[in-house]
Phi, psi and omega in degrees: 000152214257160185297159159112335188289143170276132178275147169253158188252144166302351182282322167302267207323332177285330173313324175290352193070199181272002176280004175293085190243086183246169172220184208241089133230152184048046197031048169270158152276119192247079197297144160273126209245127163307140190278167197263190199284313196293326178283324162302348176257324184302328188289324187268344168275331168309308224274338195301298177304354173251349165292319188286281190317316179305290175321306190296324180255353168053075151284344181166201178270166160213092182288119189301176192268152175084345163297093184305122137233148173285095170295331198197143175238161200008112350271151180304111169265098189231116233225106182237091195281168159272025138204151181222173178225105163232156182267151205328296178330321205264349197320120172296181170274170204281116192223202191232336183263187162315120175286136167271044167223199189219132181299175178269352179210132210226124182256110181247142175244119199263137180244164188297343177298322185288141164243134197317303232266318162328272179320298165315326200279328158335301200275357173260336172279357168282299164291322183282017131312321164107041160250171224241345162224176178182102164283131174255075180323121178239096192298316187316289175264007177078023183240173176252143151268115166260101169259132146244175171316002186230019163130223179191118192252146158272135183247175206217159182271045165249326192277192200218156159251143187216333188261021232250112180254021156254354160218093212283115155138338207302166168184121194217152175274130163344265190000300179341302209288325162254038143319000000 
């Protein structure tokens, strides 16, 4: 990093107000480019399926993309997956800033834009932050990366997530997701 760059705080980016669309690594500023259709429907079906369980079973949030967290401080990693999850237990209280934790479950949609090194690097900060999966969405190939700290599994839109132990009962068809 060259000297003199300004670092930013989660406190700056919130301070820009909400038309600011950025995410935080390491208080490098990282713009957010609005998402194209296919990824916004993919995106919106995750959030369905995990909303419809959530409600039903009232375990915890379910957060819509832009929904900022603070993973890691100085310098400030701050992270806006396009759906998260935390369970009832963990909710902060209801505010205007950032969450300071890491969901329990974090839903990313690889857009044509994103490159596999983009992505891995989300997703090791995502688990070393302590969310306990991160599904990685692939509109192309229809398929999922489930990642966790014991590894990483691939689904196919023929296979189901059924196993999810951050949401006991959950169960959604691959397809679903990209329907």
């Amino acid at each position: 990093m060259a000297t003199g760059t300004k670092l930013y705080t989660a406190e700056d980016l919130l301070a820009m107000g909400p038309d600011a669309r950025f995410e935080l690594d390491r208080g490098v500023l990282v713009p957010m480019s609005p998402s194209g259709f296919s990824h916004g429907r993919v995106a919106a079906n995750a959030q369905f399926a995990l909303e419809s369980h959530v409600r039903r079973g009232g375990h915890g949030r379910v957060l819509a993309a832009a929904t900022g967290f603070k993973l890691a401080r100085d310098p400030d990693i701050l992270r806006a997956p396009d759906v998260a999850f935390i369970r009832t237990p963990r909710l902060p209280p209801e505010g205007e800033g950032y969450a300071e934790l890491a969901p329990d479950l974090v839903v990313e949609v690889v857009s044509p834009g994103d490159t596999a090194h983009e992505m891995d690097v989300k997703v090791a900060e995502y688990l070393a932050a302590g969310v306990t999966a991160v599904w990685v969405l692939y509109p192309r190939t229809r398929t999922v990366m489930i990642h966790r700290a014991d590894g990483v599994r691939r689904l196919h839109a023929a296979d189901a997530i059924d196993d999810e132990p951050a949401l006991p009962g959950f169960t959604c068809r691959v397809a679903d997701l990209f329907a």
